[in-house]
C-alpha positions as CSV (number, residue, x, y, z in Angstrom):
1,X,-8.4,-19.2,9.1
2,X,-9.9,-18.6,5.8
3,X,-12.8,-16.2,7.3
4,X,-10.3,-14.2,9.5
5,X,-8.4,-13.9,6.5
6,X,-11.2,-13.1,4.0
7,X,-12.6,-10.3,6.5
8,X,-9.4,-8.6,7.8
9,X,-8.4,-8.4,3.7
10,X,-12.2,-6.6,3.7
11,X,-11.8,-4.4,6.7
12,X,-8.1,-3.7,5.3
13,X,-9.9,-2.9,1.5
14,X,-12.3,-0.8,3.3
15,X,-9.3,1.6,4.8
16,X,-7.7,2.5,1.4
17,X,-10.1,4.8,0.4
18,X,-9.7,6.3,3.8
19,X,-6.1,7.4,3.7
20,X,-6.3,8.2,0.1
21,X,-9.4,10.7,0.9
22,X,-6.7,11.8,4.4
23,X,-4.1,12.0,2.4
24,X,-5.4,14.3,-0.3
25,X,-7.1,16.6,2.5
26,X,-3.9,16.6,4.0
27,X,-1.9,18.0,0.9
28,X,-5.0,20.3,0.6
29,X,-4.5,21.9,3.7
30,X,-0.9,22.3,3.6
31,X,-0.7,23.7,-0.1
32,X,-3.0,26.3,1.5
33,X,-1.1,27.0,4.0
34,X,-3.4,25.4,6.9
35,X,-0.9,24.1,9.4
36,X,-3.1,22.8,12.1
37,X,-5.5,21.2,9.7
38,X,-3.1,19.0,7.9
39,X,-1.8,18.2,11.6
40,X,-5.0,16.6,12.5
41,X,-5.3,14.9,9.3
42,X,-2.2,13.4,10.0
43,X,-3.4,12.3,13.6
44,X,-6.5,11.0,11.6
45,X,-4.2,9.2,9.1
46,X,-1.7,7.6,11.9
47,X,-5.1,6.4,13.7
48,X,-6.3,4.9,10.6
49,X,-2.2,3.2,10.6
50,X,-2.9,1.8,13.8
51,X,-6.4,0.2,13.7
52,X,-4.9,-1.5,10.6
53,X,-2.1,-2.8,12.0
54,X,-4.2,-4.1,15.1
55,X,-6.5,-6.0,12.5
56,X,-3.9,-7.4,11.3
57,X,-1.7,-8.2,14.2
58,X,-5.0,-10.1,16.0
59,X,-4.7,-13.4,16.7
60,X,-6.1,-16.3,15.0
61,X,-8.0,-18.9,16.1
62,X,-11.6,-19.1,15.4
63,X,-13.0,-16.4,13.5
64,X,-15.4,-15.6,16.9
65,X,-12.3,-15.2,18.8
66,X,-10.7,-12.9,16.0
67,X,-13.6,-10.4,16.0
68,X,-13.9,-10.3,19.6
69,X,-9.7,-9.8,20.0
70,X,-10.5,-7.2,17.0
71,X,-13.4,-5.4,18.9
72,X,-11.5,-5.6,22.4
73,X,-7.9,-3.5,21.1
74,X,-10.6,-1.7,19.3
75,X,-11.9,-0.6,22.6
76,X,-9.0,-0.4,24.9
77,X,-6.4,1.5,22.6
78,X,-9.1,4.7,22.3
79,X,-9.5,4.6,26.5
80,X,-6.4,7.0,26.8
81,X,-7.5,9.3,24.4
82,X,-10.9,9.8,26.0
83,X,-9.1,10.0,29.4
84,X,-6.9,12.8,27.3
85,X,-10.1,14.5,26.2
86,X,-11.6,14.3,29.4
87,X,-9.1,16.0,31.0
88,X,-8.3,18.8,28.0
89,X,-11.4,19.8,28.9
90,X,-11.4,20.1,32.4
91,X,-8.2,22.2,32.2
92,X,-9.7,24.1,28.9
93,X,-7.4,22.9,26.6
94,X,-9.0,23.6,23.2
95,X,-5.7,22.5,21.3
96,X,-5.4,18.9,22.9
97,X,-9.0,18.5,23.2
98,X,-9.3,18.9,19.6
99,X,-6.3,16.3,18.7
100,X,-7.9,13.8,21.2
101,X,-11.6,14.6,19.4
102,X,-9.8,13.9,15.7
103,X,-8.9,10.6,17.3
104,X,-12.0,9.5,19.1
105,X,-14.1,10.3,16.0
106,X,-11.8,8.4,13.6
107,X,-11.5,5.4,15.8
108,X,-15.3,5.0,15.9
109,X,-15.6,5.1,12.2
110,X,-12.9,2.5,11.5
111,X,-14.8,0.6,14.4
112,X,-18.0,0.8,12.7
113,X,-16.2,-0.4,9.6
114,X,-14.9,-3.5,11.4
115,X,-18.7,-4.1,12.8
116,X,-20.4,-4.1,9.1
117,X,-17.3,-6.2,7.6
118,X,-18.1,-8.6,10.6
119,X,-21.8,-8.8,10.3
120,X,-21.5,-8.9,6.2
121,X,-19.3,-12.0,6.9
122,X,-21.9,-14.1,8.8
């Protein structure tokens, strides 16, 4: 229990810097008046909400059985938006192509970021 602990507090260390860089593009982008910018940095920020909260919210058990929980939502949760994106552009939806894009992108980051946390761990 200690591992799981010891690398979900390192994956959730890892995500500060995120939202704080998010957060500041976001006020950025809205102090200049740049709507739909500061609306996907707030779809990137509520992405960056949820992968935390699925870290945390995996099970215990063995630290094996942890990552793989980890990696598995970390899968399955983004599947919608890719189905989203994937239709966008078949009906040329720039707009919700984008959003699903912003979301994709992020998620593969913060997945990446889970991968070197779990590897660093071993």
């Amino acid at each position: 229990m200690e591992q799981i602990d010891a690398l979900r507090r390192r994956y959730l260390a890892r995500l500060e810097p995120l939202r704080s860089a998010i957060e500041a593009r976001r006020g950025a982008y809205a102090a200049a008046g740049c709507g739909d910018d500061a609306a996907l940095e707030k779809i990137r920020l509520n992405i960056v909400n949820i992968f935390a909260t699925l870290a945390t919210a995996a099970g215990g058990g063995d630290r094996g059985a942890y990552c793989r929980a980890c990696l598995e939502r970390f899968e399955t949760v983004p599947a919608n938006w890719r189905q989203r994106l994937a239709d966008a552009q078949r009906h040329g939806d720039a707009a919700t192509a984008a959003v699903e894009t912003v979301k994709l992108e992020t998620a593969a980051v913060l997945t990446a970021i889970f991968r070197e946390e779990m590897e660093a761990a071993q």
